[in-house]
N, C-alpha and C positions, 0 to 999 in steps of 0.2 A: 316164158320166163327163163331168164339164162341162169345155170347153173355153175358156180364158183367150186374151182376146186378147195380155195380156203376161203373163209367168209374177208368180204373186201373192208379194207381200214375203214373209220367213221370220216365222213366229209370234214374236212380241216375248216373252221370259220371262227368267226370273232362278231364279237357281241356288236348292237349299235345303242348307243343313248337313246333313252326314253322306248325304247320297241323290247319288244320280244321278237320280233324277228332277227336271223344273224346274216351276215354278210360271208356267203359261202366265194371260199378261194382256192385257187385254181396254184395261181407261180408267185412266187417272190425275187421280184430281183433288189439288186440294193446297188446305191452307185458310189464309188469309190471316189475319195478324197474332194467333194464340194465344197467343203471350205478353208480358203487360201492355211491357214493359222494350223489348220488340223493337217494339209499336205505340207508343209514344212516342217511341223513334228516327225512326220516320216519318214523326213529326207525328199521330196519331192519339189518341184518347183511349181508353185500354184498360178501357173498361166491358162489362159481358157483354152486349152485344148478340147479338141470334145471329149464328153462326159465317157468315163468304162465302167462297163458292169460286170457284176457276179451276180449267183443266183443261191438260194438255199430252197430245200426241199419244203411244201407246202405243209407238210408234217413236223418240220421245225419250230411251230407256231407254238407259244403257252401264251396265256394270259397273264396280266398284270398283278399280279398279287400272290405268284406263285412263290413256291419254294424248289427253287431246280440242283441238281446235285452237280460238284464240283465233276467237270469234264474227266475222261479219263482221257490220258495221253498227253497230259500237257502241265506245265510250272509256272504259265502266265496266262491269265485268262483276265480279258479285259473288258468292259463294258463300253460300248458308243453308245448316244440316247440323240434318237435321229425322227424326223418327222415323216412318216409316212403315209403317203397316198392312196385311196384306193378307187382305182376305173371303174366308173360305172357304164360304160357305151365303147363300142368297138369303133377304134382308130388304126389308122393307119398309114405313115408318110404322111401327117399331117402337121400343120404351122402350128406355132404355139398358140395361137388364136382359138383356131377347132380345139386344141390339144388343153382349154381349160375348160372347155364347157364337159369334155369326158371324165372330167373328174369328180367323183359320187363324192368323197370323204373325208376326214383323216384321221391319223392318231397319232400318239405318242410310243415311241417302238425302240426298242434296244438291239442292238446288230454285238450280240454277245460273240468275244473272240478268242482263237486260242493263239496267243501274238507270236509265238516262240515257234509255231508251227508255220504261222503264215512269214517269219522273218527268211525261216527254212525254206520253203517253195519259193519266196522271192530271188535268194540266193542261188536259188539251182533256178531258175525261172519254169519252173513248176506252176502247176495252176491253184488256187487258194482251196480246191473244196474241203480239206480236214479241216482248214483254221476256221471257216466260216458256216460249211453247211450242214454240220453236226446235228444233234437230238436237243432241243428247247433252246437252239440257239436264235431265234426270233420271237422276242418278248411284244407283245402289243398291249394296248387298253383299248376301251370300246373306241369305235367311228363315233367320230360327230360328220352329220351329215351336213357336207358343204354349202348345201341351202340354205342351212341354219347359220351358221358363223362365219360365210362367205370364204374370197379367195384369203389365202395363208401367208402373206409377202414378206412379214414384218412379226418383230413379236419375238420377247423371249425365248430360251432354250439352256434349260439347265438340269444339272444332275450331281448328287452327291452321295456321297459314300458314309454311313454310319454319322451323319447330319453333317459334315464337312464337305462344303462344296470345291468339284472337282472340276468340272465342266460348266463353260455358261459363252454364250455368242448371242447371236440375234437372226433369226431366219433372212435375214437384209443381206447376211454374209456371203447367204451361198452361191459362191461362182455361179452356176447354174439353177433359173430361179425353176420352180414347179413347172409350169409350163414348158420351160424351154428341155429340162428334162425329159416331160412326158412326149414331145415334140419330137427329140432328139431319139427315147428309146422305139415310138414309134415307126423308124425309119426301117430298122430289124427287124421286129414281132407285128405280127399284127396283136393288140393289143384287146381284152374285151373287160369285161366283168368280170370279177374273181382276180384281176391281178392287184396285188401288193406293189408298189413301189418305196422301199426305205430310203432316204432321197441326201445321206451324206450326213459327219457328226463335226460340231465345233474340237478345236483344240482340246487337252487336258485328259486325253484319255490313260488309263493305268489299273493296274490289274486289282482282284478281289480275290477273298478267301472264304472256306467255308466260314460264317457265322456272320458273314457281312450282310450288311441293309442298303440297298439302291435305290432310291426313289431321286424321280425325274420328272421336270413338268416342261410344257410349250403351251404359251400361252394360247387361252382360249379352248386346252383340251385337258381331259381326266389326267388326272397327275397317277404318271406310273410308282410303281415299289416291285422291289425283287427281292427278294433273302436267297443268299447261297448257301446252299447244305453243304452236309458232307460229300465224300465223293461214294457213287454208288459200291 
């Protein structure tokens, strides 16, 4: 029996529809600017280049319905509401073909941001982890499991703020579709069970304050909500 010098964090995971069992996870990566409308909000030009990622910590995870406390360290914190993937089988270097049968799940996910910090690291070309891989900055709702409501191609995607809608595209947007993502990040990681992939948010994004209400849905999954508290 190994002994810890401090007792080890609880295993990070997320619920799945209709189980009590949870879908225990390992990494989260997320990919940056998949849809044309949202890379032009940030100054970008939305050609298919390939796809770049960042990562947040596996412990950045809250569930849907939380109340998470305004960031410290930051004046603009903003919400994306982005569809998430989750691998259920180890891939690696594989075509987008293999690269859709690996995929167990999905959800609805928020890539909460601190924009003032990530404008800052862009500037100095710094790397993004304050603005992105902070504490409950990866919101989720339960997996539907992909067997059940099949592949994700198409299909709404929206998000509003205090019932004023802010965000809204169509999964058909994204430059790079599921596959070709999971394809793409395969090339890098070998990829397995337990990974996250947040897979890029439509246009419209903009900051929140304590006492705001988020709620977000994509069709075909649990429709997220978030309240932002105070700051800790």
């Amino acid at each position: 029996m190994t002994a810890y010098v401090f007792a080890p964090s609880p295993q990070p995971s997320v619920a799945v529809r209709g189980s009590d069992a949870r879908y225990a996870v390992s990494r989260i990566f997320c990919v940056g600017r998949n849809y044309a409308a949202h890379a032009r909000e940030m100054g970008s030009d939305p050609t298919r280049e390939p796809p770049f990622y960042f990562t947040k910590p596996a412990n950045a995870l809250v569930p849907s319905g939380s109340t998470v406390a305004f960031p410290p360290g930051t004046k603009n914190y903003h919400y994306e509401i982005e569809l998430v993937i989750a691998i259920g089988a180890p891939v690696f270097k594989v075509t987008p073909e293999v690269a859709r049968a690996a995929i167990w799940g999905y959800a609805a996910g928020l890539d909460m941001t601190r924009r003032d910090l990530q404008a800052e690291a862009k500037a100095g070309g710094r790397p993004w982890d304050t603005a992105k891989g902070f504490e409950q900055s990866a919101v989720i709702t339960e997996l539907a499991r992909a067997s059940e409501i099949g592949p994700l191609a198409s299909g709404a995607i929206t998000l509003a703020v205090n019932g004023v809608e802010k965000q809204r595209g169509d999964l058909s947007d994204m430059i790079w579709s599921v596959p070709e993502v999971v394809a793409n990040l395969s090339q890098y990681y070998h990829l397995q069970a337990g990974d996250l992939i947040y897979t890029g948010t439509p246009d419209g994004v903009g900051p929140v304050v304590p006492g705001d209400v988020i709620t977000a849905a994509i069709a075909g999954l649990t429709t997220l909500s978030l309240t932002i508290g105070s700051p800790d």
